[in-house]
N, C-alpha and C positions, 0 to 999 in steps of 0.2 A: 235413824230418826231425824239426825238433822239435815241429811242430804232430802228427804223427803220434806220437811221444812222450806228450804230451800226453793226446790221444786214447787211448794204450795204459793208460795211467795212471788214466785214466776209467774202465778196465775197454769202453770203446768198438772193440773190436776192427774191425768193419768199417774204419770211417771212418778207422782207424792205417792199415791197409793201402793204402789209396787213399792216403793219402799218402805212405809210403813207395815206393807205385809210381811216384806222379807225383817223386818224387826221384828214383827208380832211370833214369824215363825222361828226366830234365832231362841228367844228365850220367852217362851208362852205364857211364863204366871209374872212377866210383865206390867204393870197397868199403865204405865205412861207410853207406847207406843200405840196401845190399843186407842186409850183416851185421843190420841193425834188423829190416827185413823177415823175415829168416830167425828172429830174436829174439821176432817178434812170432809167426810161426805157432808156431814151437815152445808159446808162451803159451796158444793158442789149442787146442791140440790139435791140428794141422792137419800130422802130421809129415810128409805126404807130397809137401806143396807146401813144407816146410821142407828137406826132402831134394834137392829139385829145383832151389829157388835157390842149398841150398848147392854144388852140383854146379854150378851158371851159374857162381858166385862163384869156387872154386876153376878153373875151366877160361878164364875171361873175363880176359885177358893184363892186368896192371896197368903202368898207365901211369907210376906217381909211386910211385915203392916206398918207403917209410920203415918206422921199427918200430914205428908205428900198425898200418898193412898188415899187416906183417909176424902179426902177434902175433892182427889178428882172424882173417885167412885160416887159422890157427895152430887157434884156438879152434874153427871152423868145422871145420878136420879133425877134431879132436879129437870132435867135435859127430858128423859120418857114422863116425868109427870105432866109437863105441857103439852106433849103431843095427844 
Protein backbone atom coordinates (compact mmCIF):
# COMPACT_ATOMS: atom_id res chain seq x y z
CA UNK A 1 0.00 0.00 0.00
CA UNK A 2 2.54 2.43 0.65
CA UNK A 3 4.77 1.82 -2.19
CA UNK A 4 1.42 2.30 -4.25
CA UNK A 5 1.07 5.62 -2.31
CA UNK A 6 4.17 6.53 -3.40
CA UNK A 7 3.61 5.88 -6.77
CA UNK A 8 0.11 7.96 -6.58
CA UNK A 9 2.03 10.71 -5.36
CA UNK A 10 4.48 10.50 -8.46
CA UNK A 11 1.55 11.28 -10.38
CA UNK A 12 2.47 7.33 -11.61
CA UNK A 13 -1.00 6.07 -11.71
CA UNK A 14 -0.55 2.73 -13.38
CA UNK A 15 2.16 1.27 -11.30
CA UNK A 16 -0.20 2.66 -7.74
CA UNK A 17 -2.62 0.37 -9.02
CA UNK A 18 -0.68 -2.69 -9.47
CA UNK A 19 0.17 -2.16 -6.14
CA UNK A 20 -2.67 -1.57 -4.62
CA UNK A 21 -3.99 -4.71 -6.32
CA UNK A 22 -1.21 -6.85 -5.33
CA UNK A 23 -2.38 -5.68 -1.61
CA UNK A 24 -5.87 -6.03 -2.15
CA UNK A 25 -4.92 -9.65 -3.33
CA UNK A 26 -2.24 -10.52 -0.47
CA UNK A 27 -4.97 -10.21 2.14
CA UNK A 28 -8.80 -9.67 0.58
CA UNK A 29 -11.03 -8.81 3.84
CA UNK A 30 -8.60 -5.89 3.84
CA UNK A 31 -10.51 -2.62 3.64
CA UNK A 32 -7.80 -0.10 3.62
CA UNK A 33 -6.09 -1.22 0.46
CA UNK A 34 -9.05 -1.47 -1.31
CA UNK A 35 -10.33 2.07 0.03
CA UNK A 36 -6.68 3.35 -1.70
CA UNK A 37 -7.48 1.55 -4.83
CA UNK A 38 -10.85 3.05 -5.03
CA UNK A 39 -8.85 6.65 -3.97
CA UNK A 40 -6.58 6.20 -6.58
CA UNK A 41 -9.06 5.64 -9.60
CA UNK A 42 -11.25 8.28 -8.36
CA UNK A 43 -7.60 10.26 -9.01
CA UNK A 44 -7.35 8.95 -12.13
CA UNK A 45 -10.49 9.61 -13.67
CA UNK A 46 -11.43 6.09 -13.77
CA UNK A 47 -14.94 6.44 -11.94
CA UNK A 48 -16.23 3.35 -13.31
CA UNK A 49 -13.75 0.95 -11.85
CA UNK A 50 -14.05 3.29 -8.70
CA UNK A 51 -17.60 2.51 -8.47
CA UNK A 52 -17.02 -1.25 -8.81
CA UNK A 53 -14.36 -1.63 -6.10
CA UNK A 54 -16.44 0.54 -4.06
CA UNK A 55 -19.30 -1.77 -4.50
CA UNK A 56 -16.67 -5.04 -3.81
CA UNK A 57 -15.77 -3.02 -0.75
CA UNK A 58 -18.97 -2.20 0.76
CA UNK A 59 -20.60 -5.89 -0.10
CA UNK A 60 -17.08 -8.00 0.87
CA UNK A 61 -17.97 -9.03 4.80
CA UNK A 62 -15.30 -7.49 7.23
CA UNK A 63 -13.53 -9.59 9.22
CA UNK A 64 -11.90 -7.11 12.03
CA UNK A 65 -14.41 -4.20 12.36
CA UNK A 66 -12.96 -1.23 14.35
CA UNK A 67 -13.74 2.67 13.67
CA UNK A 68 -10.89 2.70 11.14
CA UNK A 69 -13.37 0.28 8.97
CA UNK A 70 -15.96 1.78 10.23
CA UNK A 71 -15.49 5.38 9.07
CA UNK A 72 -13.68 4.42 5.53
CA UNK A 73 -16.49 1.93 4.32
CA UNK A 74 -18.63 5.21 5.79
CA UNK A 75 -16.61 7.48 3.28
CA UNK A 76 -16.91 4.97 0.41
CA UNK A 77 -20.82 5.27 0.84
CA UNK A 78 -20.84 8.61 1.06
CA UNK A 79 -18.43 8.45 -2.23
CA UNK A 80 -21.38 6.03 -4.58
CA UNK A 81 -24.12 8.22 -2.91
CA UNK A 82 -22.91 11.25 -5.10
CA UNK A 83 -22.44 9.67 -8.06
Amino acid sequence: VYLGDVYQHQGNFDLAVNNYLHAVYMVPSAVYPKFKLIECYRRMGERTLAREWAIHLLNYPVKVRSAITDELRKEVRTYLDRL
